[in-house]
N, C-alpha and C positions, 0 to 999 in steps of 0.2 A: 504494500500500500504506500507504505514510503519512496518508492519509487518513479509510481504514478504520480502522485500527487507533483515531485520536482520534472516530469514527464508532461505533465499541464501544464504547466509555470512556464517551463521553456516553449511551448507553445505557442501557448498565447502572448507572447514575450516576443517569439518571432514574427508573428502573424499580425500585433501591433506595430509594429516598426514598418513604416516606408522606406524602403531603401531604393528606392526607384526615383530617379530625376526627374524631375519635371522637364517639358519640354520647351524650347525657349521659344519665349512671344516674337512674332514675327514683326519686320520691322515693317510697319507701313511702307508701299511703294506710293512714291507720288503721283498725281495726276500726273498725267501728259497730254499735252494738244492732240487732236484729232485728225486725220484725214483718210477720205475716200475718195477713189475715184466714180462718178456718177456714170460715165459714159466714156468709151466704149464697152460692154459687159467684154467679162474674161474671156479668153480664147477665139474672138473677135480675129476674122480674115480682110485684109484691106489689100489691095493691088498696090505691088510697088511702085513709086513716083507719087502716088497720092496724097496732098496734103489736108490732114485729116485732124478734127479738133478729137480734144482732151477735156472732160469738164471734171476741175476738180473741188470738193469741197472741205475748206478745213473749220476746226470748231474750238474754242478754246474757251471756257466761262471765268478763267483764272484772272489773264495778263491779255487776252486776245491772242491774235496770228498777225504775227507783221511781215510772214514772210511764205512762201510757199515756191517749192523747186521740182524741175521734171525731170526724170533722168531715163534714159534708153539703155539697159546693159551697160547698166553702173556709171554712166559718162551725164552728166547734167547738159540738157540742151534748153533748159527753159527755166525762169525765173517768174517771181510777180509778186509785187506787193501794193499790200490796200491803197489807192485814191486817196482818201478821205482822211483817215484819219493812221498814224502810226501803227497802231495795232487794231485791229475788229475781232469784236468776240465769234462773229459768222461772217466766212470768207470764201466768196466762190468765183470762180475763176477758170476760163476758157484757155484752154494754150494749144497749137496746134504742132504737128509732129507732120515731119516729111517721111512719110516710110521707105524707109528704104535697106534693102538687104535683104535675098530672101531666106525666111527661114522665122524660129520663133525668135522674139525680143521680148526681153521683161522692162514693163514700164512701171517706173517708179514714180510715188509722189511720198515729199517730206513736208509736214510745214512745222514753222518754226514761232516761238514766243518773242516776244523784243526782248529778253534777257538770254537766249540763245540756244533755249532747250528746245527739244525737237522731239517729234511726233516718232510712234512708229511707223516702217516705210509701207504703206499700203500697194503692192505688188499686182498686175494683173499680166498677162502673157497674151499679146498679139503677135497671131502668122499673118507674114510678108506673101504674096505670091506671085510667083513673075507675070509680068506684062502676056496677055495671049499675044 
């Protein structure tokens, strides 16, 4: 009986005790500005030589968007920023693209806050197809 008895003890002595770590609080990720491309939808086909728009739309409720950039297989071919005012909290913006090259391209758009943070790169993929 005396055995039992230090047989519960340690027991419940173990079974009390947390030895398990807590897991650590995650750190907030900050906002980040927004953008999408509205048009052309994904995997969109255009004839090469064709100069063909871009509409893109960036969002930011923070700081605004003072800046928004286009880029074709990583190379920026196109810039723009708001008119009006430094930065716009909603920002939408036509940029045109000469296609050219055939095969697929990824089309990028970034935009950016007036203190220089940046969006993630919203991505869509247009094939190029040769001239009949």
């Amino acid at each position: 009986m005396k055995w039992s008895f230090w047989w519960v003890l340690v027991v419940f002595s173990v079974a009390g005790c947390n030895l398990t770590a807590m897991p650590p609080t995650p750190l907030p990720t900050p906002d980040l500005p927004q953008v999408e491309i509205l048009d052309p939808p994904n995997n969109r086909q255009v004839v090469e030589g064709v100069d063909f728009p871009i509409d893109i739309l960036a969002r930011d409720a923070t700081q605004g968007i003072s800046l928004v950039e286009l880029y074709v297989d990583g190379e920026k071919v196109n810039s723009a920023t708001p008119f009006t005012n430094p930065a716009e909290l909603v920002f939408r913006v036509e940029m045109n693209w000469l296609a050219q090259g055939v095969g697929l391209h990824a089309i990028e758009a970034i935009a950016y806050r007036p203190n220089g943070q940046q969006s993630d790169p919203f991505v869509i993929t247009i094939e190029v197809l040769a001239k009949p």
